[in-house]
N, CA, C and O of each residue as an XYZ file, in Angstrom:
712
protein
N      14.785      3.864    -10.456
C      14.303      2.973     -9.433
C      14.046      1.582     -9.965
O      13.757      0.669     -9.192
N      14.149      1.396    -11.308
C      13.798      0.069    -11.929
C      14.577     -0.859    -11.495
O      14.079     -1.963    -11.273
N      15.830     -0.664    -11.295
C      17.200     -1.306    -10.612
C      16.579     -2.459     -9.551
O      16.744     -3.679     -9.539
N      15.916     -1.712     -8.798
C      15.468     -2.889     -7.991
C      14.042     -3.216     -7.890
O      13.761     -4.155     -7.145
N      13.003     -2.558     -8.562
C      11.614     -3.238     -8.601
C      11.563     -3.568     -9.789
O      10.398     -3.326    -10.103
N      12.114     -3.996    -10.717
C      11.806     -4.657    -12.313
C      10.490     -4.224    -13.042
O      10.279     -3.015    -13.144
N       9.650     -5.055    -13.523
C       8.503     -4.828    -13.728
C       7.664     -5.537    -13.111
O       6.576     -5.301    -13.635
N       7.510     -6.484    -12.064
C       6.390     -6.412    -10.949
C       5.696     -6.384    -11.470
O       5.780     -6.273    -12.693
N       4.178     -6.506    -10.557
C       2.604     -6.534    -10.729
C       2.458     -5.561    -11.358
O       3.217     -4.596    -11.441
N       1.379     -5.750    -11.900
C       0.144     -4.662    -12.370
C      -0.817     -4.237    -11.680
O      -0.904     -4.750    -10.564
N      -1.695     -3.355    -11.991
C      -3.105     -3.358    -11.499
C      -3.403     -2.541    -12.971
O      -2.886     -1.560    -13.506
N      -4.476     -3.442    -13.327
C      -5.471     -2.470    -14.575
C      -6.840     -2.290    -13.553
O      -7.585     -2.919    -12.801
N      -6.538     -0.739    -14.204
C      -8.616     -0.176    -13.589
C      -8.466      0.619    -14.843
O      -7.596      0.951    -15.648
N     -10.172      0.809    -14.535
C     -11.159      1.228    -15.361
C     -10.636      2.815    -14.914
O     -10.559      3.115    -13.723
N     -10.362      3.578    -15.768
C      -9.981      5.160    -15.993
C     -11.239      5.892    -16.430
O     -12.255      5.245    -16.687
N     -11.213      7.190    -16.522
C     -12.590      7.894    -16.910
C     -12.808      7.215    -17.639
O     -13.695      6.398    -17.390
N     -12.115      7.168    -18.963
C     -11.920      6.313    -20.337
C     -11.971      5.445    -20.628
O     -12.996      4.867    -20.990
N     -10.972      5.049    -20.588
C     -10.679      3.726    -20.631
C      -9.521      2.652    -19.396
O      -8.881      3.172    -18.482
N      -9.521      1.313    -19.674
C      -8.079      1.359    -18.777
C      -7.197      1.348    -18.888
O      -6.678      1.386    -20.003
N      -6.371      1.274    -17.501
C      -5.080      1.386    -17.755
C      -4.339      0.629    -16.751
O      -4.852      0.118    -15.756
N      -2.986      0.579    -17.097
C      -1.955     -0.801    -16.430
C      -1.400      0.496    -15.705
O      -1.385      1.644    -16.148
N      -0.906     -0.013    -14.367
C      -0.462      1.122    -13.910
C       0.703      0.092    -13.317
O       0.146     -0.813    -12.696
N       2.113     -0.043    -13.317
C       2.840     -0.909    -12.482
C       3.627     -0.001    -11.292
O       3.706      1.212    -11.101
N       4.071     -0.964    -10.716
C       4.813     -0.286     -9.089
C       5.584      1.267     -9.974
O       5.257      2.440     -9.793
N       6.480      0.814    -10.762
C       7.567      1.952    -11.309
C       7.043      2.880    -11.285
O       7.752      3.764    -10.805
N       5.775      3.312    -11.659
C       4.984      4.573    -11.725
C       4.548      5.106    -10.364
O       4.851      6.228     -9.959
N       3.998      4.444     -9.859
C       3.858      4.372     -8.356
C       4.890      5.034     -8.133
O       4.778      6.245     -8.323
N       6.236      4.513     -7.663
C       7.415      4.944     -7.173
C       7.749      6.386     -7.765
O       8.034      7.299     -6.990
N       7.720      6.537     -8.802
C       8.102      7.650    -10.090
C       7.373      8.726     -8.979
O       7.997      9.402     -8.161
N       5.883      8.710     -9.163
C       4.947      9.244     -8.523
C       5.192      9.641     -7.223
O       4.918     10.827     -7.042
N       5.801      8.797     -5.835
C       5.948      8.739     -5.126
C       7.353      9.397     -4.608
O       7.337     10.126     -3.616
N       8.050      9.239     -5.009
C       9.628      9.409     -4.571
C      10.053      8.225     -4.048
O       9.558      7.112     -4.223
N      11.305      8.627     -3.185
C      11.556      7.742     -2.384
C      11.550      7.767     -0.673
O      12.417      7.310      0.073
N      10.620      8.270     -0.406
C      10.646      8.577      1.224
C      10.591      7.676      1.786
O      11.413      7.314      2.628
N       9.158      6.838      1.299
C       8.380      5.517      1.660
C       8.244      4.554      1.417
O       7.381      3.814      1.891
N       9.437      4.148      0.227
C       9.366      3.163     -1.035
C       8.436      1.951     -0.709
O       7.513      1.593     -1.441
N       8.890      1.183      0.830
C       8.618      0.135      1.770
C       6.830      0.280      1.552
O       6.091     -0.367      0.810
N       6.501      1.434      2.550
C       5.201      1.187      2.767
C       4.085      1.532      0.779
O       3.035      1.107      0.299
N       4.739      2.103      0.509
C       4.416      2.510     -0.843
C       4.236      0.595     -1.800
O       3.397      0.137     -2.575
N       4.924      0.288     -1.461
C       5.136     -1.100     -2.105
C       4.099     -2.230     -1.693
O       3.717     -3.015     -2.560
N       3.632     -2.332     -0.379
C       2.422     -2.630      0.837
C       1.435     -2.252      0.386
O       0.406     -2.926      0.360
N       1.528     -1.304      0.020
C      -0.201     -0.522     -0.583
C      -0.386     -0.942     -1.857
O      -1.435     -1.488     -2.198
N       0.509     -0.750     -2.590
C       0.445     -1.647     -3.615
C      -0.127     -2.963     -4.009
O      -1.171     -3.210     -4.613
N       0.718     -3.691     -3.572
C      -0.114     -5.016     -3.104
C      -1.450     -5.522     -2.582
O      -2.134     -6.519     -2.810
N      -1.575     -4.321     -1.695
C      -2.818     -4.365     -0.642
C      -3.629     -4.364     -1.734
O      -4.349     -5.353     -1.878
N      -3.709     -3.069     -2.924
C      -4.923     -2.482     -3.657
C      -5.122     -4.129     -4.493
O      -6.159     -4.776     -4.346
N      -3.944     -4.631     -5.361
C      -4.108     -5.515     -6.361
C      -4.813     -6.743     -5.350
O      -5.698     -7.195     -6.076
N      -4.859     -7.420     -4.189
C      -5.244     -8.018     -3.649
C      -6.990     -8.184     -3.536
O      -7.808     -9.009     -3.941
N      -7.057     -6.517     -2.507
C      -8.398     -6.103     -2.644
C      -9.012     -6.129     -4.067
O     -10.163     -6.539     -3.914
N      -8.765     -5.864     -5.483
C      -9.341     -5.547     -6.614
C      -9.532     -7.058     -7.108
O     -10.646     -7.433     -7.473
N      -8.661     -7.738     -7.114
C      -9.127     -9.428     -7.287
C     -10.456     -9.635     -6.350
O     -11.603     -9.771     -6.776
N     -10.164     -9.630     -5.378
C     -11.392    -10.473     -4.097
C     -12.790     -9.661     -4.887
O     -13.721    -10.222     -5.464
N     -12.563     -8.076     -4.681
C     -13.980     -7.477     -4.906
C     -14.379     -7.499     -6.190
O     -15.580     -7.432     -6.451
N     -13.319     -7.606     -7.284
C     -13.541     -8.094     -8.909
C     -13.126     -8.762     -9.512
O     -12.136     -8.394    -10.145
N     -13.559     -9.965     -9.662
C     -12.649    -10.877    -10.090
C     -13.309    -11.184    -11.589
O     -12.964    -12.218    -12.160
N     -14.260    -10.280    -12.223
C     -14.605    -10.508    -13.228
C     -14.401     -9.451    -14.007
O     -13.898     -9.545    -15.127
N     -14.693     -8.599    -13.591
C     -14.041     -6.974    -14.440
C     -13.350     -5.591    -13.473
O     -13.344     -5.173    -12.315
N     -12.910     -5.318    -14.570
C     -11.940     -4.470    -13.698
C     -12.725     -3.217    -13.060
O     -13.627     -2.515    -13.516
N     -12.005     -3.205    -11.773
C     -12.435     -2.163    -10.767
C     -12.233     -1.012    -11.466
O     -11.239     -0.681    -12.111
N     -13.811     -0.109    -11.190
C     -13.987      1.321    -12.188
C     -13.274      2.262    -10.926
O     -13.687      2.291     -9.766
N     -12.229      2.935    -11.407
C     -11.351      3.874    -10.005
C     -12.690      4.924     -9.955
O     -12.570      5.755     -9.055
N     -13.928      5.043    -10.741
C     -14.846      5.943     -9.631
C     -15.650      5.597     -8.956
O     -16.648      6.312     -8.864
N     -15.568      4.180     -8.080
C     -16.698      3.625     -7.936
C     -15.568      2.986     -6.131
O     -16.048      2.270     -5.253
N     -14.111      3.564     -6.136
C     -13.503      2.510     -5.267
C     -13.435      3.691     -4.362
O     -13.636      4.766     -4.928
N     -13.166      3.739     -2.916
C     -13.095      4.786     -1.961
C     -11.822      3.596     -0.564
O     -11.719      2.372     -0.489
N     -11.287      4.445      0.070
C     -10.310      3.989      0.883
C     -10.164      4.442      2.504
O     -10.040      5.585      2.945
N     -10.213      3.285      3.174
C      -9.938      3.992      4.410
C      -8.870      3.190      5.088
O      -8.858      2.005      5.424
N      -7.413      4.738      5.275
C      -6.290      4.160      5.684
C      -6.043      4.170      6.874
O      -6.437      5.222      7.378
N      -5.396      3.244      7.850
C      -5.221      3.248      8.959
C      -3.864      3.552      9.254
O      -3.599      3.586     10.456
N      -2.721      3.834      8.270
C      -1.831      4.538      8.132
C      -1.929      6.065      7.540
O      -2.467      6.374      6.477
N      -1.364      6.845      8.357
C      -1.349      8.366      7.157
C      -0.136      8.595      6.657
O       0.205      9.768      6.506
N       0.570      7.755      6.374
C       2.102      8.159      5.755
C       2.303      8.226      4.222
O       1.763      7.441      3.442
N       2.957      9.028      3.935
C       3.405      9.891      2.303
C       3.119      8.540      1.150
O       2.443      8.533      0.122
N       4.100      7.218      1.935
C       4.000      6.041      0.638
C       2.636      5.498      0.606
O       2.405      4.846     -0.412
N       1.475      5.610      1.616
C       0.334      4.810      1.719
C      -0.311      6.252      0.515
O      -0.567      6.045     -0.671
N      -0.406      7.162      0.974
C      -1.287      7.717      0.796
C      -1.195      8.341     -1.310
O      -2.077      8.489     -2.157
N      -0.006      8.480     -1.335
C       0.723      8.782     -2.671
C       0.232      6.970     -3.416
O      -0.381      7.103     -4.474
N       0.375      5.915     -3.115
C       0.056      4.391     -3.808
C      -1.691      4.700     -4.247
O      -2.292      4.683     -5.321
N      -2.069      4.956     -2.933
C      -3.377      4.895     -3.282
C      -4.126      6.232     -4.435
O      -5.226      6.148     -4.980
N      -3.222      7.287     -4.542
C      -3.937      7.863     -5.165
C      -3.276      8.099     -6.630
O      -3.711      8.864     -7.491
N      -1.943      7.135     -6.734
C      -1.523      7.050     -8.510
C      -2.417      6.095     -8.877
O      -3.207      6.564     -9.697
N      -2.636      4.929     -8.614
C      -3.926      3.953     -8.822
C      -5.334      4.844     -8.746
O      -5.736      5.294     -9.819
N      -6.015      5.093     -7.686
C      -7.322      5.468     -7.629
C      -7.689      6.966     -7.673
O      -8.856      7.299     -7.883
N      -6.746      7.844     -7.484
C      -7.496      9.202     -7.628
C      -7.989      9.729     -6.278
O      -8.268     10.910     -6.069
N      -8.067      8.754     -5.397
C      -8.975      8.940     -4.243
C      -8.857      9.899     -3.061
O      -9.656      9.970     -2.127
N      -7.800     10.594     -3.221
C      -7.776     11.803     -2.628
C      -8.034     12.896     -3.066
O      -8.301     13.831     -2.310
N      -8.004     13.055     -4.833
C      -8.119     13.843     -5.673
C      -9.729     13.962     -5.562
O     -10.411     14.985     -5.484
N     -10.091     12.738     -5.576
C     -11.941     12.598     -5.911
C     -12.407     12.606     -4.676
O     -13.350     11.820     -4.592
N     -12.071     13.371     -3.246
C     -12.394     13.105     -2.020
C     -12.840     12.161     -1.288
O     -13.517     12.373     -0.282
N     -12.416     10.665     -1.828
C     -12.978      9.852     -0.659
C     -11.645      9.102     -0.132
O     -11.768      7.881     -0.224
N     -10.535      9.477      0.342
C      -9.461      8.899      0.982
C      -9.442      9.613      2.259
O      -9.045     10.765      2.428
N      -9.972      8.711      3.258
C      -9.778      8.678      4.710
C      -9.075      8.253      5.699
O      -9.327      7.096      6.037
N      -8.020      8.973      6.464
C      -7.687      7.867      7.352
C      -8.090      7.985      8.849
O      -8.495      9.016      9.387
N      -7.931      6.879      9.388
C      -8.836      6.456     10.541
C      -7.249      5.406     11.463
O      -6.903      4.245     11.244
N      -6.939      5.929     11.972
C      -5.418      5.026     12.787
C      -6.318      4.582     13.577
O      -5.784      3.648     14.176
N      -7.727      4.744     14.050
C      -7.925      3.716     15.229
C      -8.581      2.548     14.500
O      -9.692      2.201     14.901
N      -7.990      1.860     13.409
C      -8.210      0.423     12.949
C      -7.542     -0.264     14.068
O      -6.540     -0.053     14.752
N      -8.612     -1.306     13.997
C      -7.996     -2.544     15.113
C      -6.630     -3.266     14.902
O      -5.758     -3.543     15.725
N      -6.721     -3.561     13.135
C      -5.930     -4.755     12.501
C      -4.681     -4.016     12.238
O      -4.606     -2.820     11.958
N      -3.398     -5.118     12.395
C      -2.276     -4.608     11.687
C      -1.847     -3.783     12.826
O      -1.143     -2.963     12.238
N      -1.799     -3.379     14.388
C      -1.250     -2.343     14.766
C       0.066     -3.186     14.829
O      -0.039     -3.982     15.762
N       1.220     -3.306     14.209
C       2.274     -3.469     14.070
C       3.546     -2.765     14.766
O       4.429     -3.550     15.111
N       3.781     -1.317     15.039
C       4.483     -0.572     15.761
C       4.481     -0.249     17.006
O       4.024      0.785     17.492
N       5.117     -1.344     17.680
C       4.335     -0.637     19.538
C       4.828      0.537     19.385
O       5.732      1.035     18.714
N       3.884      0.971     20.315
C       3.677      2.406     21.063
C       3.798      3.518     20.118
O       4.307      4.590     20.446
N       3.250      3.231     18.726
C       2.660      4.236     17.605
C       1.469      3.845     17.043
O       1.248      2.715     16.609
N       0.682      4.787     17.046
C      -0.881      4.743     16.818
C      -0.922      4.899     15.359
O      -1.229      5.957     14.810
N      -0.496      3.444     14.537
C      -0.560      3.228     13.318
C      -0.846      1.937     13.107
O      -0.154      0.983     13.463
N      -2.443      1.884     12.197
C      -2.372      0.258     11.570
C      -2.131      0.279      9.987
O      -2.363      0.931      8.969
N      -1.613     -0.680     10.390
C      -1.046     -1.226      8.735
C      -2.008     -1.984      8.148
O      -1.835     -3.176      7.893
N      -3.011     -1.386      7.912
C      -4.315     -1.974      7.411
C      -5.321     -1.118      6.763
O      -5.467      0.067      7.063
N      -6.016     -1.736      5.864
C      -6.845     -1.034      4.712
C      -7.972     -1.233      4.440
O      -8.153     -2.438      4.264
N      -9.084     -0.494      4.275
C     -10.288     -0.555      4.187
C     -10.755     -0.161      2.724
O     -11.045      1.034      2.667
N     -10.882     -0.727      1.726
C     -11.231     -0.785      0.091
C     -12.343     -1.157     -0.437
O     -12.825     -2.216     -0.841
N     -12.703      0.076     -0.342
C     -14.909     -0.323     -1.149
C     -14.756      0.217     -2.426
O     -14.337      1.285     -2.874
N     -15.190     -0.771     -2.868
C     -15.773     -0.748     -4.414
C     -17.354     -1.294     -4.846
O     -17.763     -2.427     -5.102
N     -17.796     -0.442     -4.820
C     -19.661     -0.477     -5.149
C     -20.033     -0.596     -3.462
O     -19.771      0.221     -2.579
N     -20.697     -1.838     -3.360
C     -21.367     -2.091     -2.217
C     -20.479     -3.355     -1.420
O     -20.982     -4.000     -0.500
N     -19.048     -3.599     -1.941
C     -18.988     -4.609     -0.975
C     -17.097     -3.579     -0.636
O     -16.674     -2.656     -1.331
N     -16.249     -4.322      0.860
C     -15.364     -3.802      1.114
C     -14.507     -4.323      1.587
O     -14.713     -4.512      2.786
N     -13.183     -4.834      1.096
C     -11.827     -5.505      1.393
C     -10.956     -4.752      2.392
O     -10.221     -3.770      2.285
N     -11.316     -5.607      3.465
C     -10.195     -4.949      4.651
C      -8.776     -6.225      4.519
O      -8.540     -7.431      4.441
N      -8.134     -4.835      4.569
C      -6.914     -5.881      4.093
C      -5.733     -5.352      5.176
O      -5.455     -4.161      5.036
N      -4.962     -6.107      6.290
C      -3.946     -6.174      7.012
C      -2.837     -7.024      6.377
O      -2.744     -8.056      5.713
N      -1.907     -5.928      6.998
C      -0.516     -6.608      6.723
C      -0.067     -7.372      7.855
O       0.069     -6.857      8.965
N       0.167     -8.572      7.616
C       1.127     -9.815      8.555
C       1.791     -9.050      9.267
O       2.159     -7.884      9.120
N       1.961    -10.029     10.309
C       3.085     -9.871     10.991
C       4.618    -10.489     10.194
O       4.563    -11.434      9.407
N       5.780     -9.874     10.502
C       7.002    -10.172     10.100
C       7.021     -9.924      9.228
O       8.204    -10.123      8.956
N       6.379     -9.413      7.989
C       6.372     -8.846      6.739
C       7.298     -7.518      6.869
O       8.329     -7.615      6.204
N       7.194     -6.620      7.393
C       8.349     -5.673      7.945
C       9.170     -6.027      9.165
O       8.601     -6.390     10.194
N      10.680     -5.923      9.076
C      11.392     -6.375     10.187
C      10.907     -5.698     11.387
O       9.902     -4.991     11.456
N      11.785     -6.009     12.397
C      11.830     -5.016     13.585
C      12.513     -4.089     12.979
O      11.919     -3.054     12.676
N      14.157     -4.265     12.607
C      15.140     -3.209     12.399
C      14.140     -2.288     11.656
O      14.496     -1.135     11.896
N      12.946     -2.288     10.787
C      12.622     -1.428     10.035
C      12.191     -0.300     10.617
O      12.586      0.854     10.452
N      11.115     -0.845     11.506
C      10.603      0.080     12.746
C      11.862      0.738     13.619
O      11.743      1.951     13.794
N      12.737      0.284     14.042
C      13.869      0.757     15.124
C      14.395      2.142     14.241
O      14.692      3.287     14.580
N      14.350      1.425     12.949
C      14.813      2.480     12.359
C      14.088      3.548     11.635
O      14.804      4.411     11.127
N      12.996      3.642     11.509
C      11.904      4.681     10.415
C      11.952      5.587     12.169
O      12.296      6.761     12.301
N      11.592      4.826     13.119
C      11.138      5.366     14.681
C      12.286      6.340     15.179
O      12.146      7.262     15.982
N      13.367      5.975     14.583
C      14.537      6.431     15.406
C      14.795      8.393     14.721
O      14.919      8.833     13.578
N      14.782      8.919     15.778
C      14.837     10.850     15.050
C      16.104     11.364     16.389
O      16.203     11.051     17.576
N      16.701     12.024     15.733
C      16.938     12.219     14.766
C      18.406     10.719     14.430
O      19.230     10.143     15.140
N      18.090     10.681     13.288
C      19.531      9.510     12.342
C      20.436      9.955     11.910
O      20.485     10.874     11.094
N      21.545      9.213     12.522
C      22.926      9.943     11.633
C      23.300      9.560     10.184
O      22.508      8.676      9.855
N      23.846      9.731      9.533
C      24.081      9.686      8.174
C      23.900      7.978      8.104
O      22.884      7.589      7.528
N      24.767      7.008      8.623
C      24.924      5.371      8.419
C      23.267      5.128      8.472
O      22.742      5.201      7.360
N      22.433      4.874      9.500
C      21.182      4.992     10.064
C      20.490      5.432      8.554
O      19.934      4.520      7.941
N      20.500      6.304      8.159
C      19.674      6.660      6.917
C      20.386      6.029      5.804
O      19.809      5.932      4.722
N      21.741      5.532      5.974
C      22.080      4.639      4.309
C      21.399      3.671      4.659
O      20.554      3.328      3.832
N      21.476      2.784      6.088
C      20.838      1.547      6.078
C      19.344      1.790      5.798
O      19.001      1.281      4.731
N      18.499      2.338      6.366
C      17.195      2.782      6.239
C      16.776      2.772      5.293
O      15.751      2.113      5.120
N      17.472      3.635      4.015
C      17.115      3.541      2.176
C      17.021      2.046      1.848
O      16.019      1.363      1.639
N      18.422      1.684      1.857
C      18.443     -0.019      1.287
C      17.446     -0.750      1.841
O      16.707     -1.540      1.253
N      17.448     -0.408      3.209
C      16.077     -1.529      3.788
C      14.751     -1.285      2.936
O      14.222     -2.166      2.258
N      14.311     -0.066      3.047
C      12.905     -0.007      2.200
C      13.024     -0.244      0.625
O      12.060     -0.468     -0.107
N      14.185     -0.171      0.269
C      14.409     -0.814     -1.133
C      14.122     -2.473     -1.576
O      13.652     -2.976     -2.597
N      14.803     -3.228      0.103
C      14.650     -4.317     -0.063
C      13.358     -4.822      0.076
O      12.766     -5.553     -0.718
N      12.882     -4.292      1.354
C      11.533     -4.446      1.549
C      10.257     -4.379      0.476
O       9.270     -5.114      0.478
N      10.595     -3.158     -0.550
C       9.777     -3.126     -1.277
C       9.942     -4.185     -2.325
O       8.919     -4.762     -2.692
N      11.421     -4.612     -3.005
C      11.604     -5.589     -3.479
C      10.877     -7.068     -3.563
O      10.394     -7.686     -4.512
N      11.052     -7.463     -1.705
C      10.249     -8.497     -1.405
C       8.694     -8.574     -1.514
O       8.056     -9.570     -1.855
N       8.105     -7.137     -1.106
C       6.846     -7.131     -1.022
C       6.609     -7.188     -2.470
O       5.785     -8.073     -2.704
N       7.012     -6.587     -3.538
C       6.551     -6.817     -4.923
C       6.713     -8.338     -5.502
O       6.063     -8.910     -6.377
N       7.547     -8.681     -4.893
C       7.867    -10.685     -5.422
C       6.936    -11.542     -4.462
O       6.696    -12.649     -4.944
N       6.389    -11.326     -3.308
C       5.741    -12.087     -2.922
C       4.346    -12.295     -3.138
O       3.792    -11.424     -3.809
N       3.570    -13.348     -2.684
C       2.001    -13.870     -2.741
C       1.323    -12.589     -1.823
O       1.737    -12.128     -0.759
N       0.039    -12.155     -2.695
C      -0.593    -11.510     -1.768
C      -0.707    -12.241     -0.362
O      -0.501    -11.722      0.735
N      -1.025    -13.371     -0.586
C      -1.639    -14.653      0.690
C      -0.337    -14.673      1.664
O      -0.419    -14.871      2.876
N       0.848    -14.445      0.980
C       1.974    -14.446      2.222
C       2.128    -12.877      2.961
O       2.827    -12.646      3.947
N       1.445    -12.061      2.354
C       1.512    -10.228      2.897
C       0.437    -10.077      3.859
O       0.602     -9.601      4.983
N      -0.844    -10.558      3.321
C      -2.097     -9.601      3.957
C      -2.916    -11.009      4.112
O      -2.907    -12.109      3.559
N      -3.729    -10.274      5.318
C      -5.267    -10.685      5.629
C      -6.088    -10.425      4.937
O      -6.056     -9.211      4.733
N      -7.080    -11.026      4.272
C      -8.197    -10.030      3.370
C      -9.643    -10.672      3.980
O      -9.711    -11.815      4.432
N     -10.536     -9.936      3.927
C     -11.952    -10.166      4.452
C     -12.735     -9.379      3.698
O     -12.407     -8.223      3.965
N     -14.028     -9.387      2.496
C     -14.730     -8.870      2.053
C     -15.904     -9.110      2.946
O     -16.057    -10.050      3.725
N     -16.935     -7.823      2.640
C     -17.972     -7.893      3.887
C     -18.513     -7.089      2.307
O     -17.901     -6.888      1.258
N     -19.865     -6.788      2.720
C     -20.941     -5.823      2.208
C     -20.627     -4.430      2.736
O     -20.066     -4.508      3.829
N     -20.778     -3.384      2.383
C     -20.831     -2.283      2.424
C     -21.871     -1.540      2.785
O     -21.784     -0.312      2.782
């Protein structure tokens, strides 16, 4: 999968131990390829949120908890090669988030709720950050063979872009208290 995500961002957190660099590739490794797209989104989302809520030391992964407003394989697999947080029971999802409902007429937001200690980064994804065709096509059941070649490459590309771009051009972020 390196072919097309290179080496990209990081995120270092604080491990039982010690820390550790965890980049997209592992993620993906971790992940497969079902979701590459939204897997790549979460990604971003977390390194975004972990700046705003720490910008002085690195976020301890037992101290961070998540609430997704997506329940899909790439959200939920990102968040827990980084944080553990399904493993350590605090990964929730909640689709009736306000922000990010992006898919008409599917009860999914593309938006994230990230506490670490006492304060919490809600973080939405833009609009136009995923095409339409992306949706026409993840939405569309059953796909004939063409439909699913295009579909792969798209979330390939997608994830591509989302790993090269500014958090500030992906997401909304808002820290509040907890």
């Amino acid at each position: 999968m390196a072919d097309f995500i290179g080496q990209g961002p990081t995120i270092t957190i604080m491990a039982e131990e010690a820390p550790i660099d965890i980049g997209f590739p592992m993620v993906a490794a971790y992940h497969g390829q079902t979701a590459l797209a939204i897997a790549a989104v979460t990604f971003q989302a977390m390194g975004a949120a972990f700046a705003a809520l720490s910008p002085d030391r690195l976020p301890a992964r037992r101290d961070i908890a998540i609430v997704s407003g997506h329940p899909g394989p790439g959200v939920r697999d990102s968040f827990e090669a980084v944080t553990r947080a399904s493993t350590r029971g605090v990964y929730t999802i909640d689709r009736s988030l306000p922000e990010a409902r992006l898919a008409p007429g599917h009860d999914i937001s593309y938006s994230f709720r990230i506490t670490l200690g006492r304060q919490t980064a809600e973080v939405a994804l833009r609009t136009g950050v995923l095409p339409d065709r992306f949706f026409a096509l993840v939405f569309t059941r059953p796909r004939d063979p063409a439909q699913e070649r295009e579909l792969s490459q798209l979330k390939r590309t997608i994830a591509a872009n989302v790993l090269a771009a500014s958090p500030d051009d992906l997401f909304t972020l808002r820290v509040s208290e907890a």
